[in-house]
LOBAVEX-436207 format. One record per residue (C-alpha): residue in one letter; x, y, z. Coordinates in Angstrom, 2 decimals. Example, Ala and Ser with C-alpha at 12.3 -4.5 7.8 and 13.67 -1.06 7.14 Angstrom:
resn:A	u:12.30	v:-4.50	w:7.80
resn:S	u:13.67	v:-1.06	w:7.14
***
This chain:
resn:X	u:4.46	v:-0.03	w:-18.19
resn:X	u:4.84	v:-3.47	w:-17.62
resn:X	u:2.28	v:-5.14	w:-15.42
resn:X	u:4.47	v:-7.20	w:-13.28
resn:X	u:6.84	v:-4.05	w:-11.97
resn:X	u:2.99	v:-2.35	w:-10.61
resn:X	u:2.61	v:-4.94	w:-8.20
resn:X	u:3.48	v:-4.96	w:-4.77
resn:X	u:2.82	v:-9.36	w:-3.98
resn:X	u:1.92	v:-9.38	w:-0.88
resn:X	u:1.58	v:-11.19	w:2.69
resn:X	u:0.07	v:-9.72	w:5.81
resn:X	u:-2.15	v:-12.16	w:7.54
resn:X	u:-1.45	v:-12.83	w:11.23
resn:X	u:-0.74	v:-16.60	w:10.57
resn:X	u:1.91	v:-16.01	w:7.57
resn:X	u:4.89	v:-18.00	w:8.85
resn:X	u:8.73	v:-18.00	w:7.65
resn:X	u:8.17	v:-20.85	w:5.01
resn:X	u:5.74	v:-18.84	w:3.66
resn:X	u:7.87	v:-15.70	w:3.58
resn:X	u:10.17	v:-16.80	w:2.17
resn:X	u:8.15	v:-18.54	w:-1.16
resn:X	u:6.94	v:-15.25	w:-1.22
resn:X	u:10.19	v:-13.64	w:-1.14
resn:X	u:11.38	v:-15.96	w:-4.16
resn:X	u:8.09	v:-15.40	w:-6.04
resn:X	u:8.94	v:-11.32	w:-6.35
resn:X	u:12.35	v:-12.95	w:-7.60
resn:X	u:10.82	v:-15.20	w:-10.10
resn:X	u:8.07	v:-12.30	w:-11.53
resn:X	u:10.12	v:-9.53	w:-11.12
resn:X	u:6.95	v:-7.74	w:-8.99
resn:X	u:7.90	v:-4.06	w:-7.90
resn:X	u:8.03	v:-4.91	w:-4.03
resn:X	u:7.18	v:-7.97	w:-1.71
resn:X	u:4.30	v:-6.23	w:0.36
resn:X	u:5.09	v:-7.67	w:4.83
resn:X	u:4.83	v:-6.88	w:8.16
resn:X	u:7.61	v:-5.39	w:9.99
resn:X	u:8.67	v:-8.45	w:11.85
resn:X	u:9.34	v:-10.10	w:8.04
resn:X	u:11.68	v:-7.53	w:7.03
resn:X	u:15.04	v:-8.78	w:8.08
resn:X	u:13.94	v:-12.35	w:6.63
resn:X	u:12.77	v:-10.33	w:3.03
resn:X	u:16.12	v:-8.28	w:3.01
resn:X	u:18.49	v:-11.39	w:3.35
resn:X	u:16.68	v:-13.62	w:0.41
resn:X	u:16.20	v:-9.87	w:-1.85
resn:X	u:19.66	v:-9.10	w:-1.56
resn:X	u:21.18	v:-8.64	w:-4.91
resn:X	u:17.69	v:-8.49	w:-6.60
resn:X	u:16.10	v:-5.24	w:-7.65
resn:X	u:12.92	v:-6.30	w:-5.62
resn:X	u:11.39	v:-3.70	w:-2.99
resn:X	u:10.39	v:-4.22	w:0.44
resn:X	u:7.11	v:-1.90	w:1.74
resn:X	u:6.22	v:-2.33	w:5.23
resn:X	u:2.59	v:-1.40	w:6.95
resn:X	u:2.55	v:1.44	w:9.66
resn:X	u:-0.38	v:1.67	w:11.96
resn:X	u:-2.14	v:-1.27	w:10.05
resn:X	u:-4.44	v:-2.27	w:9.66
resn:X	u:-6.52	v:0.34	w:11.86
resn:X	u:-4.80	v:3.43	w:11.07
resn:X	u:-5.48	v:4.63	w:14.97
resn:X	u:-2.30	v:4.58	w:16.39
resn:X	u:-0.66	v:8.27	w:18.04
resn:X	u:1.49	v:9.79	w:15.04
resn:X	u:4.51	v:9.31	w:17.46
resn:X	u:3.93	v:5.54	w:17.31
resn:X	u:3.68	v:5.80	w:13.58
resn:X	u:6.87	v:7.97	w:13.01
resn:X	u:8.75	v:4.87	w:15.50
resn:X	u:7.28	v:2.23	w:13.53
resn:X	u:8.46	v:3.98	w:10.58
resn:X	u:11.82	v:4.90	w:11.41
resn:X	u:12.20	v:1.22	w:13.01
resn:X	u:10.66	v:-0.58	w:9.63
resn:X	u:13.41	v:1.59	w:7.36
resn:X	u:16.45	v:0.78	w:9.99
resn:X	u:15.31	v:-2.98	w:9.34
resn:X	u:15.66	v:-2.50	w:5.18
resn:X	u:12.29	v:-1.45	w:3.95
resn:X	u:12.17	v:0.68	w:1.13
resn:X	u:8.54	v:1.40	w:0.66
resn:X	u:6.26	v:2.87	w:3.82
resn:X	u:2.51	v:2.23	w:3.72
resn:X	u:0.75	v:4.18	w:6.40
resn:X	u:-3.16	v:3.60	w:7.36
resn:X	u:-4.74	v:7.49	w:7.96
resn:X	u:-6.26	v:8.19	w:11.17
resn:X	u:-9.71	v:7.13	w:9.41
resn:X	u:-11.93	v:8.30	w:12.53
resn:X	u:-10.21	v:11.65	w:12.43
resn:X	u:-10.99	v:12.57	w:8.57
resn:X	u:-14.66	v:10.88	w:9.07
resn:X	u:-14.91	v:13.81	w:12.24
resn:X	u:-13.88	v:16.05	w:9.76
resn:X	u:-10.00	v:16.99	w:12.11
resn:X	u:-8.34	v:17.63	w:9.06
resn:X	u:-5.15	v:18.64	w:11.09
resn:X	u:-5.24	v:15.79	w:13.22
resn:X	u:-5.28	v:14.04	w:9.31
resn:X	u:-2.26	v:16.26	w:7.82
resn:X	u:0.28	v:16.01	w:10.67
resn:X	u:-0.61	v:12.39	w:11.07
resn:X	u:0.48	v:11.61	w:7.07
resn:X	u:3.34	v:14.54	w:7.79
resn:X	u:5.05	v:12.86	w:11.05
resn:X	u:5.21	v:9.61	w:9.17
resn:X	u:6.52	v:11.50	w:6.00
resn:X	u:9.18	v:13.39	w:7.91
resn:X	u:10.03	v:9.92	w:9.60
resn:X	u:10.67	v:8.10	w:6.10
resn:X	u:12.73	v:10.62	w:4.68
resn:X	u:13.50	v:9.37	w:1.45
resn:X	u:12.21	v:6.43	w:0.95
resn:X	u:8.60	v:6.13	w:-0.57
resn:X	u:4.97	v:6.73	w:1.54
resn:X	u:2.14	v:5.79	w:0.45
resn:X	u:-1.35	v:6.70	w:2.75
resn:X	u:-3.67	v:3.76	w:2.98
resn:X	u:-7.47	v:5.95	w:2.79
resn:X	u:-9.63	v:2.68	w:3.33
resn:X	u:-12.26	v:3.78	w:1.24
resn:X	u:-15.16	v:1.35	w:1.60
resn:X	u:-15.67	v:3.45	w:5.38
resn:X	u:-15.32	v:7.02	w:3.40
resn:X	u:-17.85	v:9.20	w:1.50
resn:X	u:-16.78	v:10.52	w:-1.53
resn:X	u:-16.00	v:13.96	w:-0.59
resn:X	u:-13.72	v:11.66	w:2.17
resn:X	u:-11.66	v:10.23	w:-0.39
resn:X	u:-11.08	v:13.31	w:-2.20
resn:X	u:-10.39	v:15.39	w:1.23
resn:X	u:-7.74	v:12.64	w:1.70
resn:X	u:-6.36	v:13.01	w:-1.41
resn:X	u:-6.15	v:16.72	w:-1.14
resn:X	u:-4.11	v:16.34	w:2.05
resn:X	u:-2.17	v:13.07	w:0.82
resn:X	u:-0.49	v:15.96	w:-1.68
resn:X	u:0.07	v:18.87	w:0.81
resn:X	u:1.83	v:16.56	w:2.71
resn:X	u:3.91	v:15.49	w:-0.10
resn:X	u:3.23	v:11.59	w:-0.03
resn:X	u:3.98	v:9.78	w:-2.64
resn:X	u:0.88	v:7.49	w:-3.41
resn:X	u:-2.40	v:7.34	w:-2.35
resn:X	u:-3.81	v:4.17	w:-1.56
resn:X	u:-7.55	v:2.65	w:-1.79
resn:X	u:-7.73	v:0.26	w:0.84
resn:X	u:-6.08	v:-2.34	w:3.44
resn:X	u:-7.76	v:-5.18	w:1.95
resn:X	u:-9.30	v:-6.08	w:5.26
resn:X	u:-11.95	v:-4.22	w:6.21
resn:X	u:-15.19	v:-4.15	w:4.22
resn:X	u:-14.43	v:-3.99	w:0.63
resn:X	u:-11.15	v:-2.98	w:-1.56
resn:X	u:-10.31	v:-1.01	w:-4.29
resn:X	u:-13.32	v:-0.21	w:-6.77
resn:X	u:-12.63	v:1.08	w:-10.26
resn:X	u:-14.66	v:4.43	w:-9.53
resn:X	u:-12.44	v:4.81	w:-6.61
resn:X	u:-9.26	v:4.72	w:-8.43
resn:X	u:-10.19	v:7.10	w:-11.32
resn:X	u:-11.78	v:9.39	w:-8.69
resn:X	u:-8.41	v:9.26	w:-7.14
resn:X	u:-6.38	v:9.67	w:-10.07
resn:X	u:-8.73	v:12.66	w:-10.87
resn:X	u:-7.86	v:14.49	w:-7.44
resn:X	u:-4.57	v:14.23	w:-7.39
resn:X	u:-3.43	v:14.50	w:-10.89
resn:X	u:0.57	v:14.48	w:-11.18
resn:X	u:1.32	v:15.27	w:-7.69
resn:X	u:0.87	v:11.88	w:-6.60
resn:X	u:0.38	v:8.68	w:-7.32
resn:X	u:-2.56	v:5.88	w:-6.91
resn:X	u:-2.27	v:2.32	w:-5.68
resn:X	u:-5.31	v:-0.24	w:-6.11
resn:X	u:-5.31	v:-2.43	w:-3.54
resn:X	u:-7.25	v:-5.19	w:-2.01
resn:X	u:-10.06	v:-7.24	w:-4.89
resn:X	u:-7.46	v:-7.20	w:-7.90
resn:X	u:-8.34	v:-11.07	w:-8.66
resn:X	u:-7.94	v:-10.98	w:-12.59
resn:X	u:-5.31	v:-9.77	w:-15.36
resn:X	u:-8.47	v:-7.48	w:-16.53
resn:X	u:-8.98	v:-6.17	w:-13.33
resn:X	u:-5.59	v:-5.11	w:-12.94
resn:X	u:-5.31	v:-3.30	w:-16.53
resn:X	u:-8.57	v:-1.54	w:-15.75
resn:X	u:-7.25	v:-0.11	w:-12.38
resn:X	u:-4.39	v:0.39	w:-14.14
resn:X	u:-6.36	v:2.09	w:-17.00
resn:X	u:-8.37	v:4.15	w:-14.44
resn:X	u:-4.79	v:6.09	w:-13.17
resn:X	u:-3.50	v:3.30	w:-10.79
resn:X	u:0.43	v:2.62	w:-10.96
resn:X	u:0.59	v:0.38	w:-8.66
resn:X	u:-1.35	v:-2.84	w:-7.04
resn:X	u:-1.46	v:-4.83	w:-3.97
resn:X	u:-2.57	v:-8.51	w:-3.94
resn:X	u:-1.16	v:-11.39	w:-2.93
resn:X	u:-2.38	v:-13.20	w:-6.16
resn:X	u:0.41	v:-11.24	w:-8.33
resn:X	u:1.26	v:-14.85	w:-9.73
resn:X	u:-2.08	v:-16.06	w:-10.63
resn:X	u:-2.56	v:-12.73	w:-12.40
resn:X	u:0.44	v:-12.65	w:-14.62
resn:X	u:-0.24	v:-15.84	w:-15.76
resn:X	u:-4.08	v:-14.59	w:-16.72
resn:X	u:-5.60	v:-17.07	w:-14.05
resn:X	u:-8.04	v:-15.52	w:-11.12
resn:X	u:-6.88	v:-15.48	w:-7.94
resn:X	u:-9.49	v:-16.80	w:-5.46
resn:X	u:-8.79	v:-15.87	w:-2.10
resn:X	u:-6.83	v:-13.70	w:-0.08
resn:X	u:-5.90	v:-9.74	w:-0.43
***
């Protein structure tokens, strides 16, 4: 596996502006990384300067919150493919599976799945707010609703991904799905031990600074 193809480099903050989309956009180029990680609005941009490359474009539904209507998720969805993502990340309805609506939970990750036919989903579980038996009941439901990865975190809420989290992950969903680390991967060690722990893939917008073994010091 090579360590440059699990990363997803990534830019969501509010202030990111075109100049900076677009290094970002040439960075994926340069590394080779397995998707550049924007909002919705970016897309377009991302798609013109990725044409030709074999570089990935994931988009955020109901981010960074993950309490927006599943019909608002399924648009956004639907509306971030149309514009030429490839990749979905989708924030669960975190209230919901801390109230213990489990169906609220499944239909939620299945209206968004259904929306993105093809193309990959991957449920953001934000972890630091979740018990453990959380993260594995969101797992559990991840697979019955046939996503594709589950995800530790959004990188802006409390903490991001932990190393217990990801093997605990791995653990629950075994081959049926996949795990993305996401949000804390600052070194090349931490990403081979998430990696090592049953990750696949990683967000951070310090994918540079970690292929070239340097630690990344701020940001997602």
């Amino acid at each position: 596996m090579k360590l440059n193809k699990c990363i997803d480099h990534t830019l969501l903050k509010s202030d990111a502006t075109e100049s900076e989309i677009i290094k970002l956009c040439h960075e994926a180029i340069e590394y080779d990384f397995a998707t550049v990680y924007v909002n919705e609005y970016w897309t377009p941009l991302a798609q013109k300067i990725l044409i030709g490359s074999n570089i990935g474009i994931t988009n955020v539904i109901g981010f960074p919150l993950g309490a927006s209507s599943s019909e608002v998720k399924a648009f956004e969805t639907k509306n971030a493919i149309k514009n030429g993502a490839t990749e979905i990340d989708m924030v669960v309805n975190i209230g919901a599976l801390i109230d213990g609506d489990y169906e609220t939970v499944l239909n939620d990750m299945k209206a968004v799945k259904n929306a993105a036919g093809k193309q990959i989903v991957k449920c953001i579980m934000e972890n630091c707010l979740l018990t453990k038996d959380q993260i594995i009941k969101a797992c559990e439901l991840a697979v019955e609703a046939k996503l594709d990865f589950v995800k530790t975190s959004t990188g802006f809420s409390t903490s991001g991904a932990t190393f217990e989290d990801v093997k605990l992950m791995k653990e629950t969903v075994g081959n049926n799905a996949q795990v993305k680390a996401a949000g804390g991967v600052r070194t090349y060690q931490d990403a081979i031990q998430m990696i090592e722990n049953g990750a696949t893939r990683l967000g951070t917008s310090g994918g540079v600074a970690i292929i070239k073994g340097e630690e990344h010091q701020k940001g997602y």
